[in-house]
PQR file of N, CA, C, O and H, with PARSE charges and radii, in Angstrom:
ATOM      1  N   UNK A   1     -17.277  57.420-303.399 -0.4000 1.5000
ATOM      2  CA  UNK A   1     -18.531  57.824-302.793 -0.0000 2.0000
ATOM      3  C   UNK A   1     -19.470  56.631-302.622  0.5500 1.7000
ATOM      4  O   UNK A   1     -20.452  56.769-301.892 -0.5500 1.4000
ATOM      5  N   UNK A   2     -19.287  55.703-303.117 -0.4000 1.5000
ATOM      6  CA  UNK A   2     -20.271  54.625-302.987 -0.0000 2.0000
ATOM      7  C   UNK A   2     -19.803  53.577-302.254  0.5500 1.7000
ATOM      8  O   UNK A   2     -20.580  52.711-301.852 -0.5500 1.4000
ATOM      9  H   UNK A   2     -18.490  55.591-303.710  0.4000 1.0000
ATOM     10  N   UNK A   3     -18.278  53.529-301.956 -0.4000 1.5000
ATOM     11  CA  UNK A   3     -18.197  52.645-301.228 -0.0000 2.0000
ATOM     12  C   UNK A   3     -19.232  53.193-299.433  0.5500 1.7000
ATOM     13  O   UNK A   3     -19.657  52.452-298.546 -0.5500 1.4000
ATOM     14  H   UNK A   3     -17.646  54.233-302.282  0.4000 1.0000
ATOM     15  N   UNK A   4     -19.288  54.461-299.533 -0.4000 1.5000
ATOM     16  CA  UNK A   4     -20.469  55.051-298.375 -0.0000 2.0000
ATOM     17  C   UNK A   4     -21.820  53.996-298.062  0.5500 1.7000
ATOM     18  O   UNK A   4     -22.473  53.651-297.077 -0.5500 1.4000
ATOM     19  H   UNK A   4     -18.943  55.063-300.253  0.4000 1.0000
ATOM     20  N   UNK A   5     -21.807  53.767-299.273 -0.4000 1.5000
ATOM     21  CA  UNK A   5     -23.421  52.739-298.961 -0.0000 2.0000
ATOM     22  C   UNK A   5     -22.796  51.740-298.421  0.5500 1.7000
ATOM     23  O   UNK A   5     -23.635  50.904-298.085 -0.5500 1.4000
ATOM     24  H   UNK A   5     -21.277  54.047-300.073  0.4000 1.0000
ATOM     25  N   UNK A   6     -22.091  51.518-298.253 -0.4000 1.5000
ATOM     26  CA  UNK A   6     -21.326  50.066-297.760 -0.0000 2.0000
ATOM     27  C   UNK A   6     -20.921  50.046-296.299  0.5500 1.7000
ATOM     28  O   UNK A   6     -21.237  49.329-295.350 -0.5500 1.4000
ATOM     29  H   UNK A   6     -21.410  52.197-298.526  0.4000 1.0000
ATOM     30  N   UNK A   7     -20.059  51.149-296.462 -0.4000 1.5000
ATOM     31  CA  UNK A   7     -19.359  51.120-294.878 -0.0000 2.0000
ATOM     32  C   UNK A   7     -20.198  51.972-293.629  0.5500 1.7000
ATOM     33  O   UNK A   7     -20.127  51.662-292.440 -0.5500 1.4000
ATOM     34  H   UNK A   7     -19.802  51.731-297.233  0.4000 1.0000
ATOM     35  N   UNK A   8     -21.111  53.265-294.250 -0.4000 1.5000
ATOM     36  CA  UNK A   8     -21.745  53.450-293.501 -0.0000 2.0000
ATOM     37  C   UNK A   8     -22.855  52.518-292.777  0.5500 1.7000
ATOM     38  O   UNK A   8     -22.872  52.598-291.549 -0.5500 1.4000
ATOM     39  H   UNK A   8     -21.170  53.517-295.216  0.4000 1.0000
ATOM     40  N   UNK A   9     -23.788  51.640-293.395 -0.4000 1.5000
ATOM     41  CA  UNK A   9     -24.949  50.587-292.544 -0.0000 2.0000
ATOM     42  C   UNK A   9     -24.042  50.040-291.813  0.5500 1.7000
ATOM     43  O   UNK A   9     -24.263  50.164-290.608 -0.5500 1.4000
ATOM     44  H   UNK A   9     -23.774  51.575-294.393  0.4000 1.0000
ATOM     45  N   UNK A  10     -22.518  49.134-292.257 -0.4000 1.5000
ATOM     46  CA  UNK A  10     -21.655  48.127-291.818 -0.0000 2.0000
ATOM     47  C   UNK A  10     -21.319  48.734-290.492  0.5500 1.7000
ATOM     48  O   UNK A  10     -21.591  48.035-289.516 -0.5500 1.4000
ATOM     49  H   UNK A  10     -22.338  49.034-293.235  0.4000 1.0000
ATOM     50  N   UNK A  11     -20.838  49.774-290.300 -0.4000 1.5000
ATOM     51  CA  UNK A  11     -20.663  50.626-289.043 -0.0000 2.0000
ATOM     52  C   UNK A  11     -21.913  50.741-287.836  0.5500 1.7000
ATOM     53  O   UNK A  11     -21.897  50.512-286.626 -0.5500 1.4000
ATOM     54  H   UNK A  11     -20.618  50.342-291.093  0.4000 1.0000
ATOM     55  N   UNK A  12     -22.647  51.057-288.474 -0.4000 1.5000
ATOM     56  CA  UNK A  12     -24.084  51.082-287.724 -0.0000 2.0000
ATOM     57  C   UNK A  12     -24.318  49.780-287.307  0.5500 1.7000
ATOM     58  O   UNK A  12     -25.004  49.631-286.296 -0.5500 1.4000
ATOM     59  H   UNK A  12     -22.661  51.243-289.456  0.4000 1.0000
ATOM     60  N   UNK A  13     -24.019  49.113-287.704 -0.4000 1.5000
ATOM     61  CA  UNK A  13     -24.327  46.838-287.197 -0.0000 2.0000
ATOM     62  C   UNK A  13     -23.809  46.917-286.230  0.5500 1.7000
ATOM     63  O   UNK A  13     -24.083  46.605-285.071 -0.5500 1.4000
ATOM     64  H   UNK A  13     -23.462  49.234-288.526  0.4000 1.0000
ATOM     65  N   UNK A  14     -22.746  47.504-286.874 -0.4000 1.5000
ATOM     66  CA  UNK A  14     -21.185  46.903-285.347 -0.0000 2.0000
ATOM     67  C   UNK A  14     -21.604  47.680-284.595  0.5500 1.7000
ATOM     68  O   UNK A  14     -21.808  47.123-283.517 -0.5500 1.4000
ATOM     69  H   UNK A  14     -22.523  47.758-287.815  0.4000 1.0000
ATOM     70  N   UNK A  15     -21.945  49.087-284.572 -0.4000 1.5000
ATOM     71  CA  UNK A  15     -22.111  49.927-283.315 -0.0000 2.0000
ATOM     72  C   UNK A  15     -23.415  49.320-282.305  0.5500 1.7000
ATOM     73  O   UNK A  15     -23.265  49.224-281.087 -0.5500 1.4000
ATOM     74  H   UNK A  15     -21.779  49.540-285.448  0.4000 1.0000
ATOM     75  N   UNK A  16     -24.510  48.989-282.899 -0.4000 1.5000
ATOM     76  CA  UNK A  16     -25.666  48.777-282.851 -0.0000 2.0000
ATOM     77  C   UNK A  16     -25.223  46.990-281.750  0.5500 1.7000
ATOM     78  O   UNK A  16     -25.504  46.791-280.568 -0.5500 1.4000
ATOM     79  H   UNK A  16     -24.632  49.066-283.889  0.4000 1.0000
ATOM     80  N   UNK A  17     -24.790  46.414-282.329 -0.4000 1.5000
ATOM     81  CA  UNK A  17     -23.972  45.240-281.937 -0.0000 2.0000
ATOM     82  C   UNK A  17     -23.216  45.464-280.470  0.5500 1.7000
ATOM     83  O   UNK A  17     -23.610  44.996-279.401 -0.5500 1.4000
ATOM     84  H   UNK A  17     -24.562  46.575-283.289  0.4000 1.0000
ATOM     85  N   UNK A  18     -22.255  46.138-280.635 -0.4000 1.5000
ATOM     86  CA  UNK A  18     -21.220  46.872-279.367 -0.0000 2.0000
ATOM     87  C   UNK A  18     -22.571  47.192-278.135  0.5500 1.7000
ATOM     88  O   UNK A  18     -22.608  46.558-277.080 -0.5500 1.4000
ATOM     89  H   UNK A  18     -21.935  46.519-281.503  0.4000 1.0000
ATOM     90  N   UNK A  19     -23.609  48.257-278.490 -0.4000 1.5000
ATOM     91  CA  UNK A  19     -24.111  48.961-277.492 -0.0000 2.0000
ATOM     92  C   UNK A  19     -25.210  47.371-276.848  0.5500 1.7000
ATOM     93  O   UNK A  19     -25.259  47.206-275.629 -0.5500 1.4000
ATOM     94  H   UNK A  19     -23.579  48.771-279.347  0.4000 1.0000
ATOM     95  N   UNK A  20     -25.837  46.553-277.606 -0.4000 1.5000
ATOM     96  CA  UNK A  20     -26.463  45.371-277.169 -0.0000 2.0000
ATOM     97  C   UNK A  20     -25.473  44.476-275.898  0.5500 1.7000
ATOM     98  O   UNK A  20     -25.780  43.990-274.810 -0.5500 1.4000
ATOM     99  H   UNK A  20     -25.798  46.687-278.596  0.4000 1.0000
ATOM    100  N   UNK A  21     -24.217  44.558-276.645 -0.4000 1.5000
ATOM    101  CA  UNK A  21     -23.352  43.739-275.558 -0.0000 2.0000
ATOM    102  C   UNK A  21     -23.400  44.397-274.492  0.5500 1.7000
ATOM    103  O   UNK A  21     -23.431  43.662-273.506 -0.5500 1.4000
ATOM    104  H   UNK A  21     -23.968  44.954-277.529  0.4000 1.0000
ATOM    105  N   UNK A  22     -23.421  45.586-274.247 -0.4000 1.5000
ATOM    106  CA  UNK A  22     -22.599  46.029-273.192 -0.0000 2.0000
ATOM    107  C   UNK A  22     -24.220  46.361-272.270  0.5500 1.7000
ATOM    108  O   UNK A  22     -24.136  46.721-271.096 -0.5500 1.4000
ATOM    109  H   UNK A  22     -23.396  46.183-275.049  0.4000 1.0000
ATOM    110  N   UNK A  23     -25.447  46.219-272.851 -0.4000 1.5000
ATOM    111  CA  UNK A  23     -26.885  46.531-272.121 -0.0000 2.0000
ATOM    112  C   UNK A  23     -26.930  44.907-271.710  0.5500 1.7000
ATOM    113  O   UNK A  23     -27.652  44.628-270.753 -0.5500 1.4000
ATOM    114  H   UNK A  23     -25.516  45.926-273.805  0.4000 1.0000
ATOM    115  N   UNK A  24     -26.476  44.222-272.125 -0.4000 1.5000
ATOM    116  CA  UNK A  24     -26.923  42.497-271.753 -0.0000 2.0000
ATOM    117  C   UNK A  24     -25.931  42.451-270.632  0.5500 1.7000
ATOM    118  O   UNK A  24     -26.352  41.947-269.591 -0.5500 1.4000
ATOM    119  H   UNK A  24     -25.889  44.449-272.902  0.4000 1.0000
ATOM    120  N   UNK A  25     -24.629  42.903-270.642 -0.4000 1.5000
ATOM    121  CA  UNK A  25     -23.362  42.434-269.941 -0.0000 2.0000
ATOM    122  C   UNK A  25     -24.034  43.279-268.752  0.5500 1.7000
ATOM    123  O   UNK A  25     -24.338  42.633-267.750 -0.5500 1.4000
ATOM    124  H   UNK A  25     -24.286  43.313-271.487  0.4000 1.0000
ATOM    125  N   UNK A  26     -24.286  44.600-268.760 -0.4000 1.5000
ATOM    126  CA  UNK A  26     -25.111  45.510-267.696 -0.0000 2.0000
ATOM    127  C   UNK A  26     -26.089  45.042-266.496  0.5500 1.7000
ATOM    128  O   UNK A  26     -26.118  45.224-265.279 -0.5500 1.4000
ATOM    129  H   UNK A  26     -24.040  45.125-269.575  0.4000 1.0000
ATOM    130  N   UNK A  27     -27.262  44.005-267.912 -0.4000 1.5000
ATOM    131  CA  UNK A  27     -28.049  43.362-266.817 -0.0000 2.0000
ATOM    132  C   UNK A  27     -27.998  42.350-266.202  0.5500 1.7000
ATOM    133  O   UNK A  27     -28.848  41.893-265.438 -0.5500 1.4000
ATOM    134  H   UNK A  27     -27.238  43.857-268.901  0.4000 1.0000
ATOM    135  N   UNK A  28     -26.727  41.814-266.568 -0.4000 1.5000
ATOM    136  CA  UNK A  28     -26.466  39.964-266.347 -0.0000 2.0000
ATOM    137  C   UNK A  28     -25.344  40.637-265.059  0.5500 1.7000
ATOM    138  O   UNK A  28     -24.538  39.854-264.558 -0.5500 1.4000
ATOM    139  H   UNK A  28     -26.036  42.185-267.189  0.4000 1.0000
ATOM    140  N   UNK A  29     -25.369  42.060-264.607 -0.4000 1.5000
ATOM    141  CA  UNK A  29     -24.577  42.110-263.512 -0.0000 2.0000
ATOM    142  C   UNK A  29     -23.360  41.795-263.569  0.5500 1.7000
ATOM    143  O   UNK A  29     -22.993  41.008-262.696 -0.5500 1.4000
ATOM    144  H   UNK A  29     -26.024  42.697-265.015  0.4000 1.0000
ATOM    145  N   UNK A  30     -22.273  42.288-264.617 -0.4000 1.5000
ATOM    146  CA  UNK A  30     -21.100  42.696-264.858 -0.0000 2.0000
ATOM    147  C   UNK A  30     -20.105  43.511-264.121  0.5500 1.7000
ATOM    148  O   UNK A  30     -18.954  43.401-263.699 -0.5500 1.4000
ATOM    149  H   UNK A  30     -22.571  42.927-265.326  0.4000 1.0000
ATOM    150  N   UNK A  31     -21.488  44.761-264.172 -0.4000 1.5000
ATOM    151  CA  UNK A  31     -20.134  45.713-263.797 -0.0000 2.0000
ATOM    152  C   UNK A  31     -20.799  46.177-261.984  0.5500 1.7000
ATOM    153  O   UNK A  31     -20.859  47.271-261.425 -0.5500 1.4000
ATOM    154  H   UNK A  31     -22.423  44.851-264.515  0.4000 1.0000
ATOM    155  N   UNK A  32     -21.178  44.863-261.545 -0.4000 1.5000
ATOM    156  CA  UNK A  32     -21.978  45.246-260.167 -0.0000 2.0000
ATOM    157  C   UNK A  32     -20.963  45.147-259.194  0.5500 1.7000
ATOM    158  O   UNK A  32     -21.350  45.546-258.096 -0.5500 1.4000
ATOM    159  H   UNK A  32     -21.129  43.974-261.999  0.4000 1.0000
ATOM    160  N   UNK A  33     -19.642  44.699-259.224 -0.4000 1.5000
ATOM    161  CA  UNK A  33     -18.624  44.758-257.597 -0.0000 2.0000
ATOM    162  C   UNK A  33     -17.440  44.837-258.734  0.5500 1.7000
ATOM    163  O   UNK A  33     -17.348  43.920-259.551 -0.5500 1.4000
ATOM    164  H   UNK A  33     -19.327  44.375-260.116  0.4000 1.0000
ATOM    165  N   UNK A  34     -16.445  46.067-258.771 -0.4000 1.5000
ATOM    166  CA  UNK A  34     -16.060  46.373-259.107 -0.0000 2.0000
ATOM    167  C   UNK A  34     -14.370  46.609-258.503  0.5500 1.7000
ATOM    168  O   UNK A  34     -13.392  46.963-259.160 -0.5500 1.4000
ATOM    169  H   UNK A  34     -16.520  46.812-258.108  0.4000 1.0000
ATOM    170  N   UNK A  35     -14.464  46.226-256.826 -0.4000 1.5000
ATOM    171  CA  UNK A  35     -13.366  46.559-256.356 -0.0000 2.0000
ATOM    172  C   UNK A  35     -12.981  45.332-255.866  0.5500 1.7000
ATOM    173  O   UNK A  35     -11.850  45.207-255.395 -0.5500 1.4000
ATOM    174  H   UNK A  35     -15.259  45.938-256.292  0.4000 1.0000
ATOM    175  N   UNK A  36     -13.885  44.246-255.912 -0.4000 1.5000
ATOM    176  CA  UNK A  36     -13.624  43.203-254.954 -0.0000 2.0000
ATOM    177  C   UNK A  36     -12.390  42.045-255.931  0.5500 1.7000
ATOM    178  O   UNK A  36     -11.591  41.282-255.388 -0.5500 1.4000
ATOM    179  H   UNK A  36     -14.804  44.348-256.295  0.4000 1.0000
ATOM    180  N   UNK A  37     -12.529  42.190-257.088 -0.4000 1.5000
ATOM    181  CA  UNK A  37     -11.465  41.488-258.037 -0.0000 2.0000
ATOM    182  C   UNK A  37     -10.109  42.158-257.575  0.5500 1.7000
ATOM    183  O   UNK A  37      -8.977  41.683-257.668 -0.5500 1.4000
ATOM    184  H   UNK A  37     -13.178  42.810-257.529  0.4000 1.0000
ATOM    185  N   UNK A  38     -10.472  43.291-257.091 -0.4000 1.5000
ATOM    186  CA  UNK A  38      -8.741  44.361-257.444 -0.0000 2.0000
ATOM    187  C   UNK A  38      -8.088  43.782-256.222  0.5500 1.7000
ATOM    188  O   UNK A  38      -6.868  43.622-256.192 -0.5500 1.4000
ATOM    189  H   UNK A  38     -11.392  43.677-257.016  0.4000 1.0000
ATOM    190  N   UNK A  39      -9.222  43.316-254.747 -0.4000 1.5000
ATOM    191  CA  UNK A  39      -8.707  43.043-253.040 -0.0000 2.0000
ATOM    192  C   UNK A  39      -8.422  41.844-253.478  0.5500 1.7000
ATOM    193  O   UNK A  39      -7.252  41.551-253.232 -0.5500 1.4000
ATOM    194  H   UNK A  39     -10.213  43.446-254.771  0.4000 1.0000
ATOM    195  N   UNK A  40      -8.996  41.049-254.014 -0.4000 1.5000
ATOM    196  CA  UNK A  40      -8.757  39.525-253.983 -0.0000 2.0000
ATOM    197  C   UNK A  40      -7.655  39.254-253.706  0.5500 1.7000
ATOM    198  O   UNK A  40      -7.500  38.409-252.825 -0.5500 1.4000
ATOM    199  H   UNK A  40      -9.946  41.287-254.215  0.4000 1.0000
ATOM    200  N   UNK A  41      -6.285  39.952-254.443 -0.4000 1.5000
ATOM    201  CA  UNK A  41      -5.142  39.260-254.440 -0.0000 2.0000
ATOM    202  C   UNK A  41      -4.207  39.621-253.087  0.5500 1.7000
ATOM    203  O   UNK A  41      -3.179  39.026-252.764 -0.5500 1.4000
ATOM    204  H   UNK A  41      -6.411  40.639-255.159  0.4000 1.0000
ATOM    205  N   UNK A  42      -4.885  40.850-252.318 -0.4000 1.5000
ATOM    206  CA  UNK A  42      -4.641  40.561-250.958 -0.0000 2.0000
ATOM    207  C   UNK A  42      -4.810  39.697-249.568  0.5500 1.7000
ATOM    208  O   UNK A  42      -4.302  39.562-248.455 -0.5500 1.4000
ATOM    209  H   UNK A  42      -5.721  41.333-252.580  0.4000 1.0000
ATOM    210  N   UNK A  43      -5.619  39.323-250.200 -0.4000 1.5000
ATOM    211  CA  UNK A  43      -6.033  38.340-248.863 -0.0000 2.0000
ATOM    212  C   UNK A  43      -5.260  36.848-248.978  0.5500 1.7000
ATOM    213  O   UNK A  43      -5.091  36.390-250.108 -0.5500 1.4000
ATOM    214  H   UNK A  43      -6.031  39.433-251.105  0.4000 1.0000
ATOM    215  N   UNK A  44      -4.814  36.131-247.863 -0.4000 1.5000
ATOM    216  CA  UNK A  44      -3.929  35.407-247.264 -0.0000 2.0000
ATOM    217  C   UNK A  44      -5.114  34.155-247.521  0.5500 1.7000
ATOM    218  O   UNK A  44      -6.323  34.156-247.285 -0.5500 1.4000
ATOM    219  H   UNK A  44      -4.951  36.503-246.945  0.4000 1.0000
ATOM    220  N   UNK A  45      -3.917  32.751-248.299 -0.4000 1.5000
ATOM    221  CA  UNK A  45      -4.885  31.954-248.406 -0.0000 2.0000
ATOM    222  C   UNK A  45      -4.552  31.083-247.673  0.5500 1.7000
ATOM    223  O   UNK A  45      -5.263  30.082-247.761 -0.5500 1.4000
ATOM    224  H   UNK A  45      -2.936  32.751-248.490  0.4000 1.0000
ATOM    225  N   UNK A  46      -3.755  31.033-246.967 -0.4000 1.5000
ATOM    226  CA  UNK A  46      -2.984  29.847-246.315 -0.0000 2.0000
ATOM    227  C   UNK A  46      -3.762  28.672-245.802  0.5500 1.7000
ATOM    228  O   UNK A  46      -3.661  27.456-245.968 -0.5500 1.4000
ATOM    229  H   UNK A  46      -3.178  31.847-246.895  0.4000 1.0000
ATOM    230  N   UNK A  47      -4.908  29.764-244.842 -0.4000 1.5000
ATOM    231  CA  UNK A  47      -6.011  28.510-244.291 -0.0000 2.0000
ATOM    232  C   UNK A  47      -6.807  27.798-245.077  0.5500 1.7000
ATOM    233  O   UNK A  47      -7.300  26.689-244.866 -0.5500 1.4000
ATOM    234  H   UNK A  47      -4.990  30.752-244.707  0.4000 1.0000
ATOM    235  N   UNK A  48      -6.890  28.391-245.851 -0.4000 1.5000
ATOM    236  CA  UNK A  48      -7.529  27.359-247.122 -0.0000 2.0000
ATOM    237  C   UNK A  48      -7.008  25.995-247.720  0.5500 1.7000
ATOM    238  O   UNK A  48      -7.623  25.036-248.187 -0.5500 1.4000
ATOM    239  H   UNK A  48      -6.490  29.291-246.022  0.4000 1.0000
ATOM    240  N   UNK A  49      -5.733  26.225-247.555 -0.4000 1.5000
ATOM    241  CA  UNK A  49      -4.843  24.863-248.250 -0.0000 2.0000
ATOM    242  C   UNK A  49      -5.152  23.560-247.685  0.5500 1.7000
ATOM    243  O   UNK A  49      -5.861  23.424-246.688 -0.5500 1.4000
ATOM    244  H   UNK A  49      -5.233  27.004-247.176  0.4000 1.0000
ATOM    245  N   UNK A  50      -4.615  22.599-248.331 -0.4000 1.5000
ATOM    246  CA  UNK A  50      -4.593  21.389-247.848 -0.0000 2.0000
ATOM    247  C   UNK A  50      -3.631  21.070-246.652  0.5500 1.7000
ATOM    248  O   UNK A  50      -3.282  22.210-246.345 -0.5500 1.4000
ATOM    249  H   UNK A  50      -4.039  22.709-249.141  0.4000 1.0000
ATOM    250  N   UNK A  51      -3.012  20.259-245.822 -0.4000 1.5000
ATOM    251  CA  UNK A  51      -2.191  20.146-245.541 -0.0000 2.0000
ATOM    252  C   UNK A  51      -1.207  19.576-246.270  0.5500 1.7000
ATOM    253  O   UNK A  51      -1.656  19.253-247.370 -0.5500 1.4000
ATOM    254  H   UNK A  51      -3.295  19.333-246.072  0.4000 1.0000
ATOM    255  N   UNK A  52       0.295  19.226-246.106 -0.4000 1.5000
ATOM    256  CA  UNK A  52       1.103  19.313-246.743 -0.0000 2.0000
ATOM    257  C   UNK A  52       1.698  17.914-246.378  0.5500 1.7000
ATOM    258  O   UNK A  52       0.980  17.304-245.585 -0.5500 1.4000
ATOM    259  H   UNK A  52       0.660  19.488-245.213  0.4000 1.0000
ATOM    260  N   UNK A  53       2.706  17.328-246.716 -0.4000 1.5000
ATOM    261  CA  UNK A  53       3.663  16.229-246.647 -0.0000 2.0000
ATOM    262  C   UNK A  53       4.347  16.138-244.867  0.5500 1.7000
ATOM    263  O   UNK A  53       4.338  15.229-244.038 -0.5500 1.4000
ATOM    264  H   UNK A  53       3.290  17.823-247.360  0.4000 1.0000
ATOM    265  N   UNK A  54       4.818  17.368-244.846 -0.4000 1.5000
ATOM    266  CA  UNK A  54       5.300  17.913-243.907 -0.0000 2.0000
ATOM    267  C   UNK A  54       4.653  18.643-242.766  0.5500 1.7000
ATOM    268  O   UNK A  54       5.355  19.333-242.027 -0.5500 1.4000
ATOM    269  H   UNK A  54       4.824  18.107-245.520  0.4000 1.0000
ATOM    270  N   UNK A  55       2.989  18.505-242.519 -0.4000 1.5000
ATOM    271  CA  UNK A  55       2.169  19.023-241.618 -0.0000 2.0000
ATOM    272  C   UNK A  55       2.131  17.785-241.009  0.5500 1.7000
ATOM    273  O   UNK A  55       1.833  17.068-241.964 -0.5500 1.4000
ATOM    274  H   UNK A  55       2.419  17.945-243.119  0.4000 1.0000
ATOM    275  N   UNK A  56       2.260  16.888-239.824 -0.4000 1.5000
ATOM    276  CA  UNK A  56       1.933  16.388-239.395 -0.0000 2.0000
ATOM    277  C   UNK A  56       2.011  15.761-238.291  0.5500 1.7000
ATOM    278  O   UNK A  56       1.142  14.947-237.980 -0.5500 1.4000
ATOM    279  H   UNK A  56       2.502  17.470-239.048  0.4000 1.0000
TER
END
């Protein structure tokens, strides 16, 4: 029963802790474009490259 005084506050830190991250990560605009990571790996980079050994 007493280890209660212990683990209950210790729980409350971390929770208290967890919900701060995720209100800072919120306003620092985290979770603001959400689909554009998932397209990224569709799009064609080709024109972007350098040319090559063999471009010329």
């Amino acid at each position: 029963m007493g280890v209660l005084y212990l683990v209950v506050p210790l729980a409350l830190v971390v929770v208290g802790i967890a919900v701060w991250a995720f209100v800072w990560a919120t306003n620092r605009g985290q979770f603001d474009d959400l689909e554009t990571p998932a397209l990224r790996m569709l799009h064609d980079d080709d024109e972007r490259r350098p040319p090559g050994p063999d471009a010329g």
